[in-house]
Each structure stands twice: as C-alpha cells, then as structure tokens.
C-alpha angles and dihedrals in degrees: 000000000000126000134253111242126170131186104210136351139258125230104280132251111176138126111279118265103284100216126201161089126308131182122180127207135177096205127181109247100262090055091053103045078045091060092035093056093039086052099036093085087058106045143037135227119259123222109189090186121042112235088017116082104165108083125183131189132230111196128176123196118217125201143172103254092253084054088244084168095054100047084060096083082073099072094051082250104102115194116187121185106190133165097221112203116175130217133192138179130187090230138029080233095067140067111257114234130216107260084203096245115143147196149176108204131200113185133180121193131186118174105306096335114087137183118215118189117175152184129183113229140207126241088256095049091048082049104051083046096062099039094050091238123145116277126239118275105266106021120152090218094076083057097053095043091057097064082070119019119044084189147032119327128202136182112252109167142009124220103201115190153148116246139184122187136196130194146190101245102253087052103247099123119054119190121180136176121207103207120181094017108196128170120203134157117290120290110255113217114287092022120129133265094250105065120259097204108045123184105178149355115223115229094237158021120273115220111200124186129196140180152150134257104340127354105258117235102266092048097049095051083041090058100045097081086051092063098107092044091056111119134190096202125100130221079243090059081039099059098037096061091059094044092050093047097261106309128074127215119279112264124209111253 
C-alpha cells in the first residue's frame, strides 16, 4: 500500500470543530441493559435510514508510516485520522449495505474532553485515500490531514461494527453501543460493507457517552455503576494491536 502525501492545502470545507466529553466502557450485558434502561426516559433512538434500522460502521484508520498517530496517546494528547463510511440493512438477516455517506474524521482527545473536525467525501476522494493515490484539487480532505500529518499517510486497519445510538433530544448527550466489533485489513475499493479480510473479533460491546458542557444529573448517577468497566484504550490502539500481533511499538515517554 503507498502512502498518501500533499503539498498545500486547499481552502477548507469541513464541519466545525464538535467539542465535547467522552467516556468508554466495555461493560458485561447486564451493566449495560441497566444504563440503557436508567438513560432510555431521557433520550430517543436514532435512525440515520429510513426502513433500515439496523446501521453498521466501516472505519478505516490512517497513519504516517513511523505511527506517528498512534504513538500520540502517549503524551495524554490522542490524534485519530479515520475515513468513516456508514452501512445499514433492514434485518440482522441480511448483508448491510453502504448508504454512501461518507467522512474524513480528525479527532483530538485529552482525558474526557475531544475535538472532532470533519469533511464528507466522494467515492473518488474515499478511493484515492485507500489506495494511497493524489486527491483532487481541491479537495477539503489535504487541509484536514494536515492538522494532523506534515507527511505521507497511509490506511493501516479497519473497526467494523454495529452500532445503535441513542440522544437527548437537543442533541447534547450522545450515547452509542458498538456491537460485533471486528477488526480486518483495510476495504479495497468495490468491496463490500461487511470486510473481506477479517483479523479478529473483539469479546464485547463498547458503550461510548458523549456529551456537551457538564453531565446532567441523571447521567452522572447513570454512569457511576459503569466505573470498573471504564477503558482508555480506542478501538485505533485496539486494532492495531491485533494487527501488529498483541503489542504494540514503544513509544517515547
């Protein structure tokens, strides 16, 4: 696989920064049906495609060659850069399909507190990514990459998961579950949603909540059964270590 490199960027085009908290958990079942009942009066089910409730997320993880990005999380100061592509079927018997939404993502964290930055992309844009080929000219993407990256770029694994989400409704708490975690190989262009070359499965479910200024009440006392479960690692760190055999490279403290 090549890697992606640019020269200057383009004027950018991209979301506004989305600002906020996130905590992670890997729950057992009965912790998370407990949260998700304690939660439910207080938010509502999103369905992203209408007659097809069942959603499901592609995301492909990019990196310099040296993983640069993933030796980040060591200084308390996490950078992600991740080609998000989105699937949805109307029944668990069935194989999702991709909607055709879909995003670059740049995202900061620091303890609870994260930084998302965003552009959609075409079909053309997503495929020159993971092939490693030159942008358009033009293209939003070179300007976002370079928040992070001064150099080449290249996808190195893929997360693959089911996921349900649920919101306040003005949007200011986000709650998702990451069912059937996988992680394979990157997609290659024309393949389908599900991935063609898997590596691993992960054991369960990951719970992530969001959410804006301070916690409200309810979520506060919600959250506190979940402490023990809490985790640090990302589903990045996550799939790298399987990609890379269970360990992951010595970073520079």
């Amino acid at each position: 696989m090549n890697a992606l490199a640019w020269s200057s960027a383009p004027p950018m085009k991209c979301d506004a920064p989305d600002l906020d908290h996130e905590r992670r958990f890997q729950p057992v079942r009965e912790a998370v049906d407990a949260f998700l009942r304690a939660t439910g009066p207080y938010t509502e089910a999103r369905v992203y495609e209408p007659g097809l409730p069942h959603a499901f997320t592609r995301t492909t993880y990019f990196d310099t060659p040296a993983l640069d990005l993933l030796a980040s999380a060591s200084s308390g100061y996490a950078q992600r850069l991740r080609l998000r592509e989105y699937a949805a079927a109307m029944d668990l018997g069935q194989p999702p399909s991709l909607t055709g939404r879909r995003f670059l993502e740049v995202k900061v964290t620091s303890g609870e507190r994260r930084t998302k930055s965003r552009c959609a992309l075409s079909a053309h844009e997503a495929e020159a990514l993971l092939y490693g080929l030159p942008l358009p000219e033009g293209s939003a993407a070179v300007g976002l990459m370079q928040q992070l990256a001064r150099g080449p770029v290249m996808p190195w694994v893929t997360a693959w998961y089911r996921r349900v989400t649920r919101t306040t409704a003005d949007e200011r708490v986000r709650i998702t579950l990451d069912q059937d975690l996988a992680f394979a190989l990157p997609p290659l262009p024309g393949d389908p949603a599900e991935p063609t070359c898997p590596l691993e499965r992960a054991s369960a479910a990951l719970l992530e909540v969001k959410w804006q200024d301070r916690a409200p009440a309810w979520l506060e006392q919600a959250l506190r059964p979940l402490a023990s479960s809490e985790t640090q690692g990302s589903k990045f760190e996550q799939g790298m270590r399987v990609l890379l055999g269970g360990a992951l490279p010595p970073r520079d403290d």
